[in-house]
Gaussian input, Z-matrix of N, CA and C with variables (Angstrom, degrees):
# hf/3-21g

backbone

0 1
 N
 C     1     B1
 C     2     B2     1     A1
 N     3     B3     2     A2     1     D1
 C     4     B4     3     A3     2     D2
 C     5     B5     4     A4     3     D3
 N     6     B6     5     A5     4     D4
 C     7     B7     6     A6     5     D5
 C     8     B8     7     A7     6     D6
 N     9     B9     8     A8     7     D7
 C    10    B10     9     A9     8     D8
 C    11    B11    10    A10     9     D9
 N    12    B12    11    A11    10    D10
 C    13    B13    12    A12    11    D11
 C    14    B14    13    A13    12    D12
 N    15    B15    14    A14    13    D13
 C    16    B16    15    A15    14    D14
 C    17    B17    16    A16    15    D15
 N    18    B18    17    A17    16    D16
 C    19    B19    18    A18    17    D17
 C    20    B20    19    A19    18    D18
 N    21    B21    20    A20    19    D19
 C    22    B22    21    A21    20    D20
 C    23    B23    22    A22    21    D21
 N    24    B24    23    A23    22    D22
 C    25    B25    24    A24    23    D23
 C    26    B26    25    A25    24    D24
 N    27    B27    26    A26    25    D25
 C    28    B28    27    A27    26    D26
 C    29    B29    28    A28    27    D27
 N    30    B30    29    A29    28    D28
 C    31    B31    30    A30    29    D29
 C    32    B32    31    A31    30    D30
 N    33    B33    32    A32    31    D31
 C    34    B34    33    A33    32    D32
 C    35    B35    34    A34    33    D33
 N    36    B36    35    A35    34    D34
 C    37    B37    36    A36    35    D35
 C    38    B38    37    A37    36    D36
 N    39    B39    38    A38    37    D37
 C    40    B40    39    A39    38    D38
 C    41    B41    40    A40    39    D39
 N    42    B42    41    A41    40    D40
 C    43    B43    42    A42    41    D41
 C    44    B44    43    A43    42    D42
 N    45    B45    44    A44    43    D43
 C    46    B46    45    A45    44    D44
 C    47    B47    46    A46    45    D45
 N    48    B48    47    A47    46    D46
 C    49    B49    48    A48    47    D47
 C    50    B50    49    A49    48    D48
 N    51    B51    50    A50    49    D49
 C    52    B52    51    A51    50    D50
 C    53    B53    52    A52    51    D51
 N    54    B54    53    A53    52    D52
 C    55    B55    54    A54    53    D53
 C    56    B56    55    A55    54    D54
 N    57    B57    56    A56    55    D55
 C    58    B58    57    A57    56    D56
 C    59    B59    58    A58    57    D57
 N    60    B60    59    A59    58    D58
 C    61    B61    60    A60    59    D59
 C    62    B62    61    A61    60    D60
 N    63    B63    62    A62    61    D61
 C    64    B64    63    A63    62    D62
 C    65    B65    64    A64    63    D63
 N    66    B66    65    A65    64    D64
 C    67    B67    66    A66    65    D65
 C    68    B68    67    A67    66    D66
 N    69    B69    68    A68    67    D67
 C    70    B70    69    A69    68    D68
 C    71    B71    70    A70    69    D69
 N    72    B72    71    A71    70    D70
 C    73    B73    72    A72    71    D71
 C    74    B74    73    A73    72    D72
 N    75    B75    74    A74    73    D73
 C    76    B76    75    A75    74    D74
 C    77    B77    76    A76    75    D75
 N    78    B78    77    A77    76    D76
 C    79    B79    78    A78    77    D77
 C    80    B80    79    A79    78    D78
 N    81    B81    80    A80    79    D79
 C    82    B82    81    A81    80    D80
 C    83    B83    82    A82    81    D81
 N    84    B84    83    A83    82    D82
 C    85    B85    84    A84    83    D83
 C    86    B86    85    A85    84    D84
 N    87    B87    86    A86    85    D85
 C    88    B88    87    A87    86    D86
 C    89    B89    88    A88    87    D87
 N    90    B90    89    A89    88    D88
 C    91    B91    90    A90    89    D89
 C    92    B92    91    A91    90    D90
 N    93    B93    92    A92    91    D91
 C    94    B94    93    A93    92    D92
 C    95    B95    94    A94    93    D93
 N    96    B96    95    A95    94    D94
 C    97    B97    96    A96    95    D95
 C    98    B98    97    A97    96    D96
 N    99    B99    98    A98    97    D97
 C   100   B100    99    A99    98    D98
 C   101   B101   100   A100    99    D99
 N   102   B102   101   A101   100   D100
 C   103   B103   102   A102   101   D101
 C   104   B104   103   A103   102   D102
 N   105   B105   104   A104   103   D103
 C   106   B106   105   A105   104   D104
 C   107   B107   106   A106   105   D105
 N   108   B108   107   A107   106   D106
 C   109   B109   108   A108   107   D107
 C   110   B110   109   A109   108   D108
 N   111   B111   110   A110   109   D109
 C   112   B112   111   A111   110   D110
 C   113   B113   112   A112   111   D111
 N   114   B114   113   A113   112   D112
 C   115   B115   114   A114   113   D113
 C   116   B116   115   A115   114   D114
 N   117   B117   116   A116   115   D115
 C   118   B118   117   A117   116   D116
 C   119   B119   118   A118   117   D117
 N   120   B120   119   A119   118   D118
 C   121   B121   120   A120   119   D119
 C   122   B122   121   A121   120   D120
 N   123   B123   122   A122   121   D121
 C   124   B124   123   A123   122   D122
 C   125   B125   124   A124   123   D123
 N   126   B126   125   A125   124   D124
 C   127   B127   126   A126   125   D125
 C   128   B128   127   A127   126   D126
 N   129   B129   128   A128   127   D127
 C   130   B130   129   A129   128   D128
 C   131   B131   130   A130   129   D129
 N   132   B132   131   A131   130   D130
 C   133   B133   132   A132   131   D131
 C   134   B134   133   A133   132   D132
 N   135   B135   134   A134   133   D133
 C   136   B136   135   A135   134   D134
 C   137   B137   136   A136   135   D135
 N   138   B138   137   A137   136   D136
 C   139   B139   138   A138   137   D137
 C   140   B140   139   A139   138   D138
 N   141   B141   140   A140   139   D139
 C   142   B142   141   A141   140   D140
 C   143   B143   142   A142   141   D141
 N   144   B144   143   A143   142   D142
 C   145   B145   144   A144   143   D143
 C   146   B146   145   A145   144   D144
 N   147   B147   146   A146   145   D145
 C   148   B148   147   A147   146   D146
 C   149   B149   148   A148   147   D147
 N   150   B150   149   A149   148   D148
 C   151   B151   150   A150   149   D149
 C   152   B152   151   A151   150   D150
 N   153   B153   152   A152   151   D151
 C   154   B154   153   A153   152   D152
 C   155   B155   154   A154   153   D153
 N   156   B156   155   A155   154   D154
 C   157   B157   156   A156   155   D155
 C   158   B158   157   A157   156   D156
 N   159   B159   158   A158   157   D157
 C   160   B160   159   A159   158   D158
 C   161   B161   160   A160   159   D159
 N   162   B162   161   A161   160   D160
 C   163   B163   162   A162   161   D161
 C   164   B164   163   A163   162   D162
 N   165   B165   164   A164   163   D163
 C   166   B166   165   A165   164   D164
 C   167   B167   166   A166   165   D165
 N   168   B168   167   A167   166   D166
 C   169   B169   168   A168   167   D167
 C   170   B170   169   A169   168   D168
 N   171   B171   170   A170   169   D169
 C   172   B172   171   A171   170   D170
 C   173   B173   172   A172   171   D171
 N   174   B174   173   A173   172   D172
 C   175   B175   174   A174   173   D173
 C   176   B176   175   A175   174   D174
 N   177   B177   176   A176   175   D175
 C   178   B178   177   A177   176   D176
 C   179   B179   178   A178   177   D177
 N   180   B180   179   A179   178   D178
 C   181   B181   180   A180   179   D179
 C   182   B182   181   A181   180   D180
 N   183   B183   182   A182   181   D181
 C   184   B184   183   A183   182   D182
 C   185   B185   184   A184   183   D183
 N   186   B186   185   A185   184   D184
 C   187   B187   186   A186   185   D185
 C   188   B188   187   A187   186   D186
 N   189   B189   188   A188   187   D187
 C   190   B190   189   A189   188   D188
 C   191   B191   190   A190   189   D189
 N   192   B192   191   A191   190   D190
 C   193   B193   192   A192   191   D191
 C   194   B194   193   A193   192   D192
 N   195   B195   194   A194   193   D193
 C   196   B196   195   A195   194   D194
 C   197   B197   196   A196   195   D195
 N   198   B198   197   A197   196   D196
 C   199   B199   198   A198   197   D197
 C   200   B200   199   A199   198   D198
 N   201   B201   200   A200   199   D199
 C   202   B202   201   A201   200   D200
 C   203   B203   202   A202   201   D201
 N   204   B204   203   A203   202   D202
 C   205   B205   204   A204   203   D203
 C   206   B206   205   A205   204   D204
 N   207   B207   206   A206   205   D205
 C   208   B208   207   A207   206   D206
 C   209   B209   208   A208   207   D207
 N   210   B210   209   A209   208   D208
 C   211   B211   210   A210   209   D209
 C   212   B212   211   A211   210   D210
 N   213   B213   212   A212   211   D211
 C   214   B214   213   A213   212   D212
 C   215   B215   214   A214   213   D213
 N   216   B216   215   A215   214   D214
 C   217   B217   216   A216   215   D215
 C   218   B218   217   A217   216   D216
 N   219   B219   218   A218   217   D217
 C   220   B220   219   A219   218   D218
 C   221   B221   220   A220   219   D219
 N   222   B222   221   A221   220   D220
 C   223   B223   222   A222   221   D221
 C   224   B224   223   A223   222   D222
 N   225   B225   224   A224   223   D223
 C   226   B226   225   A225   224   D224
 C   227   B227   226   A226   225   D225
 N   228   B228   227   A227   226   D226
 C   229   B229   228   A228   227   D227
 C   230   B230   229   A229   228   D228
 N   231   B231   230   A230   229   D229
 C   232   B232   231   A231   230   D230
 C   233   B233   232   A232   231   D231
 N   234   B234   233   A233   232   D232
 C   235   B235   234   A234   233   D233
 C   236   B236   235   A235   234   D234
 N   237   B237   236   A236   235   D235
 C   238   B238   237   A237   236   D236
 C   239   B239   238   A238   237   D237

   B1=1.4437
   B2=1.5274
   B3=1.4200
   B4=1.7209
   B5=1.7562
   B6=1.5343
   B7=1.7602
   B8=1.7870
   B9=1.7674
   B10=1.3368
   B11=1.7708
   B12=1.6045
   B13=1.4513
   B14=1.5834
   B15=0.9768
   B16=1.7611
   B17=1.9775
   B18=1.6266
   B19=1.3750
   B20=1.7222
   B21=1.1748
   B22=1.3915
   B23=1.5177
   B24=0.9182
   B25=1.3577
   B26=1.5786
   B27=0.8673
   B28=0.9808
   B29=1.6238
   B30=1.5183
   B31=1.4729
   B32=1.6189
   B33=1.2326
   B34=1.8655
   B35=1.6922
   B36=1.0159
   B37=1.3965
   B38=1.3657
   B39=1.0079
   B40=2.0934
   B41=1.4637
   B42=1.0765
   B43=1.2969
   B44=1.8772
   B45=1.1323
   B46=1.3535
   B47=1.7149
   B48=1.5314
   B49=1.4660
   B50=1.4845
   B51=1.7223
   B52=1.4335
   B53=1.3637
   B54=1.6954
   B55=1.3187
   B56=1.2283
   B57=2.0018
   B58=1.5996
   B59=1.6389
   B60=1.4597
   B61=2.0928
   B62=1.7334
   B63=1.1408
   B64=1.6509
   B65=1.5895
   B66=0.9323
   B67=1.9612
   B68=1.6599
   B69=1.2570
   B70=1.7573
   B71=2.1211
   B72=1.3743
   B73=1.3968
   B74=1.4852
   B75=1.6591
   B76=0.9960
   B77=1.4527
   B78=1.4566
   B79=1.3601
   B80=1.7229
   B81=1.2294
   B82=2.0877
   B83=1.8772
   B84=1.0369
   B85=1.7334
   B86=1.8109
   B87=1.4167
   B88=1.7381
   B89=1.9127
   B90=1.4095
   B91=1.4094
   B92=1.6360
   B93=1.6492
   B94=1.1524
   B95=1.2814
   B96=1.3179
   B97=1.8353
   B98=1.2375
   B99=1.1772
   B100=1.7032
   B101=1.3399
   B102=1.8024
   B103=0.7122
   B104=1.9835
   B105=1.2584
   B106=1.8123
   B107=1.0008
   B108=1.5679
   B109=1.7858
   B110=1.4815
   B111=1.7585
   B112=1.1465
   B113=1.9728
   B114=1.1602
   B115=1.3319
   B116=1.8607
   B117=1.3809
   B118=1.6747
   B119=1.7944
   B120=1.0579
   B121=1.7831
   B122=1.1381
   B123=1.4029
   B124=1.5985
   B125=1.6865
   B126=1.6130
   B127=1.0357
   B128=1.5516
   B129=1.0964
   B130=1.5704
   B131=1.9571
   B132=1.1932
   B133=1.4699
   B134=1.2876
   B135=1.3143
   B136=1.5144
   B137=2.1926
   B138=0.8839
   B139=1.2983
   B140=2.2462
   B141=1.2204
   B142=1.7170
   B143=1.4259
   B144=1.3957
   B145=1.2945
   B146=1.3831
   B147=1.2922
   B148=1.6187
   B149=1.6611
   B150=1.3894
   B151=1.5233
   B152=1.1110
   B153=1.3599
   B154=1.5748
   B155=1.6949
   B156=1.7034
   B157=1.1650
   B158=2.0826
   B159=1.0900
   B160=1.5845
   B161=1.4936
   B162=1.5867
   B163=1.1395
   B164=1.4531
   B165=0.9858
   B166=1.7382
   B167=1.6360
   B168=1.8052
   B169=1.7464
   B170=1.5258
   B171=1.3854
   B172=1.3907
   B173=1.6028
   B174=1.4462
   B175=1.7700
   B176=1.8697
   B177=1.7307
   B178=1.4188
   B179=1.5640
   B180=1.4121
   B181=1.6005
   B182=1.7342
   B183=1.0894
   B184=1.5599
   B185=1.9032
   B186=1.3884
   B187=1.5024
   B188=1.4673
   B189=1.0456
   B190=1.8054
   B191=1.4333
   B192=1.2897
   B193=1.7455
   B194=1.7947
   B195=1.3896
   B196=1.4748
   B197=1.4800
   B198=1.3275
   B199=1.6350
   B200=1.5549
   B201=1.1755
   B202=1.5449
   B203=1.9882
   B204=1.3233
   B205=1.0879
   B206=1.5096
   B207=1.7237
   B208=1.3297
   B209=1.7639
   B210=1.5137
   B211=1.4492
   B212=0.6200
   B213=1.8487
   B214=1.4147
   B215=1.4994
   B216=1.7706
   B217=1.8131
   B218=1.6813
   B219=1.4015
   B220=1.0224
   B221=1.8348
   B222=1.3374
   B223=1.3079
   B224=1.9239
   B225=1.4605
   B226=1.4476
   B227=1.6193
   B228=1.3349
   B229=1.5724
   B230=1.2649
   B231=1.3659
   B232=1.1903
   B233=1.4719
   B234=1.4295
   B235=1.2809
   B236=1.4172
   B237=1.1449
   B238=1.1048
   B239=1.6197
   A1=108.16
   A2=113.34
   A3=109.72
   A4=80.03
   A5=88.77
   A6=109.85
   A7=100.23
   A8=87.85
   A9=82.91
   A10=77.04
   A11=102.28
   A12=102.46
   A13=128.61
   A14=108.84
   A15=124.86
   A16=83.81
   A17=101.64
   A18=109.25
   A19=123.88
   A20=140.87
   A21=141.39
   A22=137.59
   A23=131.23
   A24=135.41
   A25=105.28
   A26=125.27
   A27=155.08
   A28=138.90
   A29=142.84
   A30=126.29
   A31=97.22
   A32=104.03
   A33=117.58
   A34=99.74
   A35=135.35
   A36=105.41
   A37=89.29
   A38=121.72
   A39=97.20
   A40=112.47
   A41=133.88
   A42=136.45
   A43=113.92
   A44=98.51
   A45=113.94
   A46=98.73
   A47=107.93
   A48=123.59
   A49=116.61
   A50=107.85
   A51=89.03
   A52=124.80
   A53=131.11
   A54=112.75
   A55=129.73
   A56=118.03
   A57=122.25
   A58=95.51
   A59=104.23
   A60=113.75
   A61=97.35
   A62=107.63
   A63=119.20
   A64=103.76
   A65=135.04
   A66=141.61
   A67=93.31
   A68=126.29
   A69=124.65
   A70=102.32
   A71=112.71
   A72=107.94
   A73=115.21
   A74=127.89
   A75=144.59
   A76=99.14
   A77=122.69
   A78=127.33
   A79=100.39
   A80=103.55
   A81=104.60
   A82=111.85
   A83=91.44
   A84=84.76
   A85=112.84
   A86=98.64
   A87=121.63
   A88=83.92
   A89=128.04
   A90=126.05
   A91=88.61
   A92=129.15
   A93=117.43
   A94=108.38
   A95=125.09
   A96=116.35
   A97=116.04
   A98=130.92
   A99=133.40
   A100=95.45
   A101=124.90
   A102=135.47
   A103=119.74
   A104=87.91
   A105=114.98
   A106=102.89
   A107=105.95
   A108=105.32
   A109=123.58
   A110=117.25
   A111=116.60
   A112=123.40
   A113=123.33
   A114=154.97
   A115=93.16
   A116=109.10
   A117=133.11
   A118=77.40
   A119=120.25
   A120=131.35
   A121=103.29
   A122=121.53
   A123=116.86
   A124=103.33
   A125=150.48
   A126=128.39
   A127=139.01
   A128=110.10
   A129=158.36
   A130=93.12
   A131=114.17
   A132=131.30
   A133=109.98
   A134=99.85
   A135=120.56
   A136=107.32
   A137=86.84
   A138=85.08
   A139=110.33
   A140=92.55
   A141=119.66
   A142=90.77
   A143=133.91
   A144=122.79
   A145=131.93
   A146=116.94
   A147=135.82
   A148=89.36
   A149=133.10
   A150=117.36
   A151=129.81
   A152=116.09
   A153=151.78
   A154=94.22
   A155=112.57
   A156=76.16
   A157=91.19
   A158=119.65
   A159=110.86
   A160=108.73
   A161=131.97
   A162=133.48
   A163=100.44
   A164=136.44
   A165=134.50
   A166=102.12
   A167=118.27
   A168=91.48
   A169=105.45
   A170=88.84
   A171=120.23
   A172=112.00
   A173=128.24
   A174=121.34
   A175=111.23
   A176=97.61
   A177=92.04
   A178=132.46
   A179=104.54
   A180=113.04
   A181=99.54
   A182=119.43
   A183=131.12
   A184=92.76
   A185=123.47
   A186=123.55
   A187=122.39
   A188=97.86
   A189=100.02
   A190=85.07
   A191=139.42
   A192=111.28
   A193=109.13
   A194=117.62
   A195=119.87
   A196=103.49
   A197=123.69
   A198=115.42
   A199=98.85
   A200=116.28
   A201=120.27
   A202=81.97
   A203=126.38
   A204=142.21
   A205=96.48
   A206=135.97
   A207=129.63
   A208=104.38
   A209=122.60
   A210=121.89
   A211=107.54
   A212=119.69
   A213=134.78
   A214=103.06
   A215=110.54
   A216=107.25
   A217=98.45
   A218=138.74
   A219=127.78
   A220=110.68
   A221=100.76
   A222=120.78
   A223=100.91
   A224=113.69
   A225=113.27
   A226=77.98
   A227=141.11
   A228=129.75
   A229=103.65
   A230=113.34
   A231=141.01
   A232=108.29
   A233=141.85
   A234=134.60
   A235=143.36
   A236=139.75
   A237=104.98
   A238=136.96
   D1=148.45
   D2=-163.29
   D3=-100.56
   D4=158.12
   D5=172.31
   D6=-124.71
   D7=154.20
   D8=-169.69
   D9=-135.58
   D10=139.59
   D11=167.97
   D12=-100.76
   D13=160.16
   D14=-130.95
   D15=-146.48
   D16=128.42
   D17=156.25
   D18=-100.80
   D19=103.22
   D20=166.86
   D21=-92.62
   D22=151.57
   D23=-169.39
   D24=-114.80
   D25=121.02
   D26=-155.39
   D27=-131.63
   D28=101.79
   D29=-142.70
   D30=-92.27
   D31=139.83
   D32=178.43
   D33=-38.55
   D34=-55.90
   D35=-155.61
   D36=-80.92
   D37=-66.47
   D38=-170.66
   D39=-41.70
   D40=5.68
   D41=178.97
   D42=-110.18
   D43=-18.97
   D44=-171.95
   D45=-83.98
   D46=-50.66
   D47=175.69
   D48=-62.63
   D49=-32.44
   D50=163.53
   D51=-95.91
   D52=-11.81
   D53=157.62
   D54=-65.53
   D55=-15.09
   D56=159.91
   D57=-42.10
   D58=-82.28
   D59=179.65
   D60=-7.84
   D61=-88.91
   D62=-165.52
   D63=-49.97
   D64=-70.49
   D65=173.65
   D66=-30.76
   D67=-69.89
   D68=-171.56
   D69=-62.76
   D70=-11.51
   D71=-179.61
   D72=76.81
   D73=20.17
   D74=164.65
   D75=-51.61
   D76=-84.34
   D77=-178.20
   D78=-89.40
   D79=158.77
   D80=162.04
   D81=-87.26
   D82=-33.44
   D83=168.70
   D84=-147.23
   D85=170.18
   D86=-178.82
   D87=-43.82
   D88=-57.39
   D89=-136.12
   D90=-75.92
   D91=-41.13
   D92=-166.24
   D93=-78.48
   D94=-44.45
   D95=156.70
   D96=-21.11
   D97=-63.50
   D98=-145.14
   D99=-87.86
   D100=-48.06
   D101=-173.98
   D102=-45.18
   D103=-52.39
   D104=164.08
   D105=-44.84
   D106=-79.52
   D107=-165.34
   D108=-65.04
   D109=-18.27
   D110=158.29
   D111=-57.78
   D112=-35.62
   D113=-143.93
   D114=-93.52
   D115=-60.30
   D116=177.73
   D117=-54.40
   D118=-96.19
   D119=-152.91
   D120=-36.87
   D121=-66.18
   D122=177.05
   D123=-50.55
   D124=-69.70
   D125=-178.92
   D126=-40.67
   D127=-23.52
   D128=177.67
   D129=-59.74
   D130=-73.13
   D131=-167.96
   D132=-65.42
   D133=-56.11
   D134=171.99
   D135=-44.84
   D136=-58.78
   D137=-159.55
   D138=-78.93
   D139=-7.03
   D140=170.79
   D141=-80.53
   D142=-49.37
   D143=173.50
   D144=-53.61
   D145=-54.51
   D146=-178.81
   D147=-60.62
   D148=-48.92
   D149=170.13
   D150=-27.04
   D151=-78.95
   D152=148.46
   D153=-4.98
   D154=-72.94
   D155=-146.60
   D156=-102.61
   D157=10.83
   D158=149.63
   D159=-50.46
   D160=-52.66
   D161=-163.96
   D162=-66.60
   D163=-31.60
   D164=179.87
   D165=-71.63
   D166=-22.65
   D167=172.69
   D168=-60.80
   D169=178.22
   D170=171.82
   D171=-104.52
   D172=85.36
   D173=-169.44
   D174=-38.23
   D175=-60.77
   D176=179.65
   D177=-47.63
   D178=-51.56
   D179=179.07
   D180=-56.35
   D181=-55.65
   D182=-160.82
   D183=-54.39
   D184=-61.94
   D185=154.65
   D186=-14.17
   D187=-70.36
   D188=-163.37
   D189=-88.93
   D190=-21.96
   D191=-179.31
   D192=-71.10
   D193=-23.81
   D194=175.31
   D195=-93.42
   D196=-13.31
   D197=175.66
   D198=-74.78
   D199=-24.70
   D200=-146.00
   D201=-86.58
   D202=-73.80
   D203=168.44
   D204=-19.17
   D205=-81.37
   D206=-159.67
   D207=-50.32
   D208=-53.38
   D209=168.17
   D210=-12.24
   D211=-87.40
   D212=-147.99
   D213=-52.88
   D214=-49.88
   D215=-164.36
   D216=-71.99
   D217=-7.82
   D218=-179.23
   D219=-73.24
   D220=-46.79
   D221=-169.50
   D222=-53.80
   D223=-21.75
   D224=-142.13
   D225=-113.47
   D226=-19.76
   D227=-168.06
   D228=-97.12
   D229=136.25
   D230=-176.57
   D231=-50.80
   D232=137.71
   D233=150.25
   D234=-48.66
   D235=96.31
   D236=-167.82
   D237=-103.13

């Protein structure tokens, strides 16, 4: 996978906490820290999303619209 470098600003103590990370050998460098915790947050959001909008189906309708679907393909397969 290609990397592309990126300048950020960043406040000393979260910066302090991640060269602790790198010094204990958690990460090997500042870039794979941030990189991580950037990577975690976006999956993080991502997956707060797909919640959101599962919670907007409707279970019942969503039921009988795939009950309705298995019928039909039953009606259409051959006997055997």
């Amino acid at each position: 996978m290609s990397k592309a470098k990126i300048a950020i600003t960043i406040d000393e103590p979260i910066l302090a906490r991640i060269d602790r990370l790198v010094a204990e050998q958690v990460f090997s460098s500042r870039s794979q820290a941030i990189e991580a915790a950037v990577e975690e947050k976006i999956e993080r959001l991502e997956h707060g999303r797909l919640a959101r909008e599962c919670a907007k189906l409707d279970p019942a309708f969503e039921k009988a619209l795939a009950e309705e679907g298995v019928s039909r393909e039953l009606d259409e397969w051959p006997e055997y």
